[in-house]
Each structure stands twice: as structure tokens, then as C-alpha cells.
C-alpha positions in Angstrom: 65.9 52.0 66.6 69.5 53.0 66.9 71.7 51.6 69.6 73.1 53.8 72.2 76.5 54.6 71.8 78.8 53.2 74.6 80.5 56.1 75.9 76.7 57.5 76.2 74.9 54.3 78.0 77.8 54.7 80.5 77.7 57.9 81.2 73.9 57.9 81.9 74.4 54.8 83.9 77.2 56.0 86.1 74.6 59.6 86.4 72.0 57.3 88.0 72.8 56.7 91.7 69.1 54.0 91.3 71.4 51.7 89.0 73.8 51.4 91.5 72.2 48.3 93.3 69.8 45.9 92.4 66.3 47.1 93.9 65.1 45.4 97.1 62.5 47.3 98.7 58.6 47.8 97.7 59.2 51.5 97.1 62.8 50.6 95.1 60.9 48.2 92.8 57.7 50.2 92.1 60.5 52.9 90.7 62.4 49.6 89.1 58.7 49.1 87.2 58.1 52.7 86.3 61.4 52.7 85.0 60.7 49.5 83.2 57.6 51.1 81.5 59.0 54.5 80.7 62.1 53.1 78.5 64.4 54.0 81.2 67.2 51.8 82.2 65.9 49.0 84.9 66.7 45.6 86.4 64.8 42.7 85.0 65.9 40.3 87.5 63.9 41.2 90.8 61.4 39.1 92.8 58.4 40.5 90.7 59.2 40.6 87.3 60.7 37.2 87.6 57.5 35.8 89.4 55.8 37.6 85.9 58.1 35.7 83.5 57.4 32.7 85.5 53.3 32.9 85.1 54.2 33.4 81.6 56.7 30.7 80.8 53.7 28.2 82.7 51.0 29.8 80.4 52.7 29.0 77.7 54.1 25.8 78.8 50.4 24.5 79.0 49.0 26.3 75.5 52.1 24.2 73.5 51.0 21.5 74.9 47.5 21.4 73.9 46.6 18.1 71.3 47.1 19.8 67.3 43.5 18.9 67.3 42.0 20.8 70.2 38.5 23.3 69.5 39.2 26.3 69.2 37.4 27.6 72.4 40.3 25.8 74.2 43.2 27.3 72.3 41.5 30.9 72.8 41.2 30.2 76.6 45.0 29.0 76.5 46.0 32.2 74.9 44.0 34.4 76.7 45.8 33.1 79.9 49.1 33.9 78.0 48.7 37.8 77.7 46.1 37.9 80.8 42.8 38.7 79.7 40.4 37.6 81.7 37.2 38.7 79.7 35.1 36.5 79.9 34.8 33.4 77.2 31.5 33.3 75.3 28.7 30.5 76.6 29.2 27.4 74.9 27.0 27.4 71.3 24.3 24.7 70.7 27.2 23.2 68.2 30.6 22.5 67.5 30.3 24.4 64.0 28.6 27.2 65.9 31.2 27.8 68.7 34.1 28.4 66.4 31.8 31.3 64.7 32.5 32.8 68.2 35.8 33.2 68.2 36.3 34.0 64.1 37.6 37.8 65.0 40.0 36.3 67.9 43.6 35.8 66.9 44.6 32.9 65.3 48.4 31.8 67.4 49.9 28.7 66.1 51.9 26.8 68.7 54.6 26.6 70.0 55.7 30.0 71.2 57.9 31.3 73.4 57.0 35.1 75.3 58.5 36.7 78.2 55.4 38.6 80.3 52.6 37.9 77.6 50.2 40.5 78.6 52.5 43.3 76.7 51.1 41.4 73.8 48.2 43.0 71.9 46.9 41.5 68.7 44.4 43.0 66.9 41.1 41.1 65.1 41.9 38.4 62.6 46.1 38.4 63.1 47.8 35.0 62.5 50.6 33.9 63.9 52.5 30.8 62.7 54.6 28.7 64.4 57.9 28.9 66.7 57.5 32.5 67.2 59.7 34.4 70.4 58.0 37.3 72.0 60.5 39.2 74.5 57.6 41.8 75.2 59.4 43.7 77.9 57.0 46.5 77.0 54.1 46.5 74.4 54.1 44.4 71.0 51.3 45.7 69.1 49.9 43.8 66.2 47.5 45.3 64.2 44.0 43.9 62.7 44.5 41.3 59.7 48.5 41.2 60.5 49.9 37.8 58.9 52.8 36.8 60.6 54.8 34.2 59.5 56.8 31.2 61.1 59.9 31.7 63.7 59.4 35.7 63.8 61.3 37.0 66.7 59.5 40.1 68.4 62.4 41.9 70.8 61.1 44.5 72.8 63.6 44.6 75.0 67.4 45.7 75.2 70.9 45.7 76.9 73.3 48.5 77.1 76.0 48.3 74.6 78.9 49.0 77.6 79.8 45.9 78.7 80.3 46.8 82.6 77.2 48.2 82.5 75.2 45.5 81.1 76.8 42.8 83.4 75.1 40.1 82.8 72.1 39.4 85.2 72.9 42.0 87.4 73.0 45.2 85.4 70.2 47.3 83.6 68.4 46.8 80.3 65.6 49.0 78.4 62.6 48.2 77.0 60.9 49.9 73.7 57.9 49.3 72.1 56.7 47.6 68.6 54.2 48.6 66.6 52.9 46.8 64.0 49.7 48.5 61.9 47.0 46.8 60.1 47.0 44.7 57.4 50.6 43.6 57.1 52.6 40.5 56.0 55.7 39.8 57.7 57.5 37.2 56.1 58.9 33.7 58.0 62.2 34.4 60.1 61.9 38.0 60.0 63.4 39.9 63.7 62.0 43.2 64.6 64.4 44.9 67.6 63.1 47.9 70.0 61.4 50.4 69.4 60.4 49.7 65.6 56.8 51.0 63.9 55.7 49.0 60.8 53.2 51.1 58.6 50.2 49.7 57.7 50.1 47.4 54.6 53.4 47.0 54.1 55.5 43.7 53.8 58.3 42.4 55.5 60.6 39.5 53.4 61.0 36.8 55.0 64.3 36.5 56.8 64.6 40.3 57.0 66.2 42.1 60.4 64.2 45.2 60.8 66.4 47.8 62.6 64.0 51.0 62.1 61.0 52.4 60.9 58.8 51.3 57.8 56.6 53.5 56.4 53.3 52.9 55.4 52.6 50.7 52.0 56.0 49.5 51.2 58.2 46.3 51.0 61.3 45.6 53.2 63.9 42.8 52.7 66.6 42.2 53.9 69.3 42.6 57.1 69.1 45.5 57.8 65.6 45.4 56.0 65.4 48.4 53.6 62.6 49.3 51.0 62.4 47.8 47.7 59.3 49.3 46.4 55.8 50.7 47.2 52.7 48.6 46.6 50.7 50.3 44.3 
């Protein structure tokens, strides 16, 4: 996704008599969340989404701290408290062999991780995800079935106006857009997807690539920004 210019973040800030204060009252932040959720501009730093990004940073807290060794029926629970799914867990099997059977479609998330809200997280059946990776899931991150995702990806989600006395710091807006990643891809270690990216199905990302817009389909990317390099035949 292209940034905004500045001269046109501005302008639609100083437009919006909303951005004008910091929201306060129950019918100010229901707008501040609707805003949040529609890719408007909105203010992350109010008594709910904080409390949210609290519950997550917890979550998380307790899933990277879980022994390397731990069944994987514990892991599953850890993550599921992560993005907020409360279906519930299979009964226990009659053994230990059988029990991980249950969980062979579930994601496979190595820790440690870092995420924002965790429940704009979606990962599809059978996606791994290595190590050190930063979710800042503002709005969805979608990760489709089979996705291998290598170690320290960054996921942004989310955004700041390019204007710098708009943005202003903790007390101005930002924008969220949403990722989506289709089936069956590879994305390489220390690759960065920003806002509002779509990754087509199949295709590959090099490791250490930036990926500032749209892949199509069947194809590898490398580099920063991440262009093609060729289509998988």
C-alpha cells in the first residue's frame, strides 16, 4: 500500500472535527472503534483498546513462557488464548501419541512472539510460524492454509500519518489496513509486510524482503521493496 501523501493526511485530518480530541465517552469510543475497523483515522490510545493490547501482551506473556518441551494440547490452548478463540479443546485421547493427532490441522506458532490484539489473527490449517515473529494486527492478518512462515517476520497492520503534527506521537490518529496472505505460500525469514498488502496464493517471499504492495498469484518476490523475479512454473 502506498503512503498518504502529507499535504493529503492533513487535510483530511484537519476535515474531521472527531480527530480533534482524544475520545472519552462510550458513544465517542464506539465511533473511535468503528473508525478503527473501517480504515479510518482513529486513536489507539483509549481505555479499551489499551485494556485489549493488555489481555494480549499477558496472553502472550504466558504462551513464551511455556517449557520448549510442552504437548502440544498446551501450546494450542496458549495460542488459542492469544487470538481469543474460545472453541472448545478436544477431550483428552487415551494417549499421548493420540492427542497430538487432534490438533495436526491446528497451526503450528513457534515461540516467542510478540502481537498487539491477537484475535485479528487468523491462520488457516497447517500454517507454521517460526520464531520471533511481531504481529501489530490493528485489523485482520490473514494467513492462509499450508502458509510457511519463516523466523522474525514482522506483520504491520497498522499505520501513522505521514504529517508529523498530525501523528503526534500518542495522542494523534493512526489507520489500520488489512493483510492477506493466500494458501500455500513461503515467506522467507525477516521478511516485513506493511498495511494493506494481499499475497497470492503460492507464491514466495525472499527472505529479508520489505513487501510494500500487492503479489500476485504464483510468483517470487525479493527484495526491499520486494519485486517479482519470476513465476513458478
Amino acid at each position: 500500500m502506498a503512503a498518504p501523501s502529507n499535504s493529503a493526511t492533513a487535510a483530511t485530518a484537519a476535515a474531521d472535527p472527531f480527530l480533534a480530541k482524544i475520545p472519552s465517552t462510550p458513544e465517542e469510543l464506539a465511533e473511535n472503534k468503528r473508525r478503527l475497523e473501517s480504515g479510518e483515522l482513529y486513536f489507539a490510545f483509549t481505555p479499551d483498546l489499551v485494556a485489549d493490547r493488555r489481555r494480549c501482551a499477558q496472553a502472550c506473556h504466558l504462551f513464551n513462557q511455556a517449557p520448549r518441551d510442552s504437548p502440544r494440547r498446551d501450546l494450542v490452548e496458549l495460542w488459542k488464548k492469544i487470538v481469543r478463540d474460545e472453541t472448545p479443546m478436544p477431550p483428552q485421547a487415551a494417549t499421548p501419541e493420540e492427542d497430538e493427532a487432534l490438533f495436526e490441522d491446528q497451526p503450528w506458532v513457534e515461540l516467542p512472539l510478540r502481537a498487539d490484539y491477537g484475535f485479528n489473527i487468523v491462520l488457516g490449517k497447517g500454517v507454521y510460524v517460526n520464531a520471533n515473529s511481531t504481529w501489530i494486527d490493528t485489523v485482520p492478518i490473514t494467513i492462509g492454509a499450508r502458509t510457511l512462515i519463516g523466523p522474525s517476520c514482522s506483520f504491520y497492520s497498522g499505520g501513522h500519518p505521514l504529517d508529523g503534527k498530525v501523528r503526534n506521537g500518542i495522542k494523534g490518529p493512526e489507520f489500520g489496513k488489512p493483510i492477506v496472505i493466500g494458501e500455500d505460500c513461503w515467506i522467507g525469514g525477516n521478511v516485513t509486510i506493511i498495511p494493506g498488502v494481499t499475497i497470492g496464493a503460492g507464491s514466495t517471499v525472499g527472505g529479508g524482503s520489505v513487501v510494500t504492495k500487492d503479489v500476485p498469484p504464483g510468483v517470487v518476490v525479493a527484495g526491499n521493496p520486494a519485486r517479482v523475479i519470476r513465476k513458478i512454473e
